[in-house]
ZADO-1210 file (C-alpha; in nm, 4 decimals, padded with zeros to 6 digits):
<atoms>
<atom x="-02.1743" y="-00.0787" z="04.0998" code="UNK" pos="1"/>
<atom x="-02.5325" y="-00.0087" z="04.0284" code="UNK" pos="2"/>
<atom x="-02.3983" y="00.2121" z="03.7088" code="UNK" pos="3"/>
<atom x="-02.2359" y="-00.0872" z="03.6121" code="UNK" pos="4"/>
<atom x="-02.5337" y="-00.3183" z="03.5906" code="UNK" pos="5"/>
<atom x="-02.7476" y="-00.0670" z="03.4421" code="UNK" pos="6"/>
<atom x="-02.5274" y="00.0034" z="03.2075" code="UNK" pos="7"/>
<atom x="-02.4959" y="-00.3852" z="03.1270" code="UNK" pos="8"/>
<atom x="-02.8724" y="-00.4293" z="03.1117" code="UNK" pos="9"/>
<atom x="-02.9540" y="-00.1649" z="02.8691" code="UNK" pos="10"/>
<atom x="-02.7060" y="-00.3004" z="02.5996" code="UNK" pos="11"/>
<atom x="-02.9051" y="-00.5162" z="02.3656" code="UNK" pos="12"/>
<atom x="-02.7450" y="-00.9069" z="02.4080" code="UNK" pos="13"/>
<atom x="-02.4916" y="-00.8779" z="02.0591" code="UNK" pos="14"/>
<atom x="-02.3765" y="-00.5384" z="02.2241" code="UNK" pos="15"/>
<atom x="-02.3293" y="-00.6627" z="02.5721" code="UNK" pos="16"/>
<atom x="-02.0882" y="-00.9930" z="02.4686" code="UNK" pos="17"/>
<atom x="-01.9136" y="-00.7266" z="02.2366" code="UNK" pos="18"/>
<atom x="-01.8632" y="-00.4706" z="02.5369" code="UNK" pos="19"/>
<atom x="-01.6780" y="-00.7457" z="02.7947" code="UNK" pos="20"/>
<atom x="-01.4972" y="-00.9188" z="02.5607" code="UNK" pos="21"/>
<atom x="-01.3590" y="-00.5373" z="02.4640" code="UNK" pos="22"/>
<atom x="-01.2702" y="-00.5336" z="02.8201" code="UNK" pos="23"/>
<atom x="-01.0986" y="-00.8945" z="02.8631" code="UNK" pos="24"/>
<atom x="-01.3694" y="-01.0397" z="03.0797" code="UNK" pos="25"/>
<atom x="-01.7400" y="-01.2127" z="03.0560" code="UNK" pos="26"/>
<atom x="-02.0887" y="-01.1230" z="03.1618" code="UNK" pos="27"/>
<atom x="-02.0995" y="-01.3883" z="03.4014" code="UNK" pos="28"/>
<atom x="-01.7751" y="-01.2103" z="03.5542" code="UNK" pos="29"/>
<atom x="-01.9097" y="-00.8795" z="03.5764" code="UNK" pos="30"/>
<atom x="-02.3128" y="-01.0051" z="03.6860" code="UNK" pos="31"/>
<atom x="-02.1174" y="-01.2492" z="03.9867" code="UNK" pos="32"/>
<atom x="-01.9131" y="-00.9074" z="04.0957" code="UNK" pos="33"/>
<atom x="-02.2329" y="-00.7031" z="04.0768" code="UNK" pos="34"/>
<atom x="-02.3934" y="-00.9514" z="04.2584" code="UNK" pos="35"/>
<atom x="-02.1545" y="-01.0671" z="04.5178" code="UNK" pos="36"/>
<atom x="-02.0173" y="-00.6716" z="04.6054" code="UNK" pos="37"/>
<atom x="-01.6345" y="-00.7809" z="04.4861" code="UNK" pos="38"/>
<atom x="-01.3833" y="-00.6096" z="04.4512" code="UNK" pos="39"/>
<atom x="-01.3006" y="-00.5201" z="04.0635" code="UNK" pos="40"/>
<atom x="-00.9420" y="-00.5096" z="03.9538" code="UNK" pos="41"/>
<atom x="-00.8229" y="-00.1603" z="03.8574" code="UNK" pos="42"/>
<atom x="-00.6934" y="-00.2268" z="03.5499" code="UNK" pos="43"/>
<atom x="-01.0442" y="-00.4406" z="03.4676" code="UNK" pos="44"/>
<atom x="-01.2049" y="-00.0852" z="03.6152" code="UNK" pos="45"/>
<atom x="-01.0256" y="00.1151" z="03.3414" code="UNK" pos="46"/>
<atom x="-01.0966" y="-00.0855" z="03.0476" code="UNK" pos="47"/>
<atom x="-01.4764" y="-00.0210" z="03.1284" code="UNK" pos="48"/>
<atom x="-01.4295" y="00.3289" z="03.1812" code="UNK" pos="49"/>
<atom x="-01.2825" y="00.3015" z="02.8395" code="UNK" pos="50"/>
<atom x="-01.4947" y="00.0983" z="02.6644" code="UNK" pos="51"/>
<atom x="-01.8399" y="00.2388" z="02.7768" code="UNK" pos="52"/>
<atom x="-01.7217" y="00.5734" z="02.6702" code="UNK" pos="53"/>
<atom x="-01.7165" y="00.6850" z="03.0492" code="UNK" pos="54"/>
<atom x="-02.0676" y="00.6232" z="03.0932" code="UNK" pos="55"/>
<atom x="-01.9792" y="00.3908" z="03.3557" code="UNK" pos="56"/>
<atom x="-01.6485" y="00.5708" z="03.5431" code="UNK" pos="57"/>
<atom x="-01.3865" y="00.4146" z="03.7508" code="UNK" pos="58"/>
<atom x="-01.5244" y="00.6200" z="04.0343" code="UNK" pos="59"/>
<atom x="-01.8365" y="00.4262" z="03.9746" code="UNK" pos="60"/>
<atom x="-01.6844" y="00.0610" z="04.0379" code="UNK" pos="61"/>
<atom x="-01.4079" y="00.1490" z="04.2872" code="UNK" pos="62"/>
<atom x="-01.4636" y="00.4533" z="04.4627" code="UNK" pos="63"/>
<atom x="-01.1838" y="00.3378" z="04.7302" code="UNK" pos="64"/>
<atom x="-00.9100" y="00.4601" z="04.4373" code="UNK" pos="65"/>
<atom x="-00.7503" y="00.7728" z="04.4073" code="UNK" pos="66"/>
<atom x="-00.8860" y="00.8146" z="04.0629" code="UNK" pos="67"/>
<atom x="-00.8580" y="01.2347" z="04.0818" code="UNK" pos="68"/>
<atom x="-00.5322" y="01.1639" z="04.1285" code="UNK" pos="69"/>
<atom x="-00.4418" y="00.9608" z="03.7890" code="UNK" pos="70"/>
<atom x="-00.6630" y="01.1544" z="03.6131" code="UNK" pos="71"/>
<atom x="-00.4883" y="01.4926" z="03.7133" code="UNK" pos="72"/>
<atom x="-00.2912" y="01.6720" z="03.4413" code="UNK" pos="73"/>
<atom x="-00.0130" y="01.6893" z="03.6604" code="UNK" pos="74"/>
<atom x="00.0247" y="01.3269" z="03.7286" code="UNK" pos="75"/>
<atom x="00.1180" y="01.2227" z="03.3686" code="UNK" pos="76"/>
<atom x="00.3905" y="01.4443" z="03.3569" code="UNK" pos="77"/>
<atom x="00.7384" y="01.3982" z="03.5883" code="UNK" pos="78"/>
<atom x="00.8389" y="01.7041" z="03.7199" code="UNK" pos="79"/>
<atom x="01.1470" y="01.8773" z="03.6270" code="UNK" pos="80"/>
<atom x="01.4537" y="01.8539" z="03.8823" code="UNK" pos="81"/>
<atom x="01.6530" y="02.1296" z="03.9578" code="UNK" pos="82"/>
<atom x="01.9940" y="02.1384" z="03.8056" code="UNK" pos="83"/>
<atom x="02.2266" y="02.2515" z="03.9688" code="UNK" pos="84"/>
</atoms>
């Protein structure tokens, strides 16, 4: 989570409150994880993939998740069944 809190202390204050409320949380959430080593939701981890432009990745906060997996091309589409 180091990404994470660099990321968070080089936005300038205005940017910063901007950024987490963009992705439904607070500073003082985020700082308290950083701090404390919890574990950030997956959908929270998205949303600041998302919203810092993938300078800070999923793969960054939660390295436990099968992110290659979600992100593969192949995993957004269902695959055909045989007809027969």
């Amino acid at each position: 989570m180091d990404k994470l809190l660099t990321y968070l202390n080089g936005l300038p204050k205005a940017e910063r409150q901007d950024f987490v409320a963009r992705c439904g949380t607070s500073e003082g959430y985020l700082r308290k994880a950083i701090s404390m080593g919890q574990r950030i939701g997956e959908g929270l981890c998205i949303a600041i993939d998302r919203e810092s432009g993938a300078a800070v990745r999923c793969e960054d906060i939660r390295p436990d998740v099968d992110w290659i997996y979600l992100r593969a091309p192949t995993a957004a589409q269902p695959k055909e069944q045989a007809h027969g």
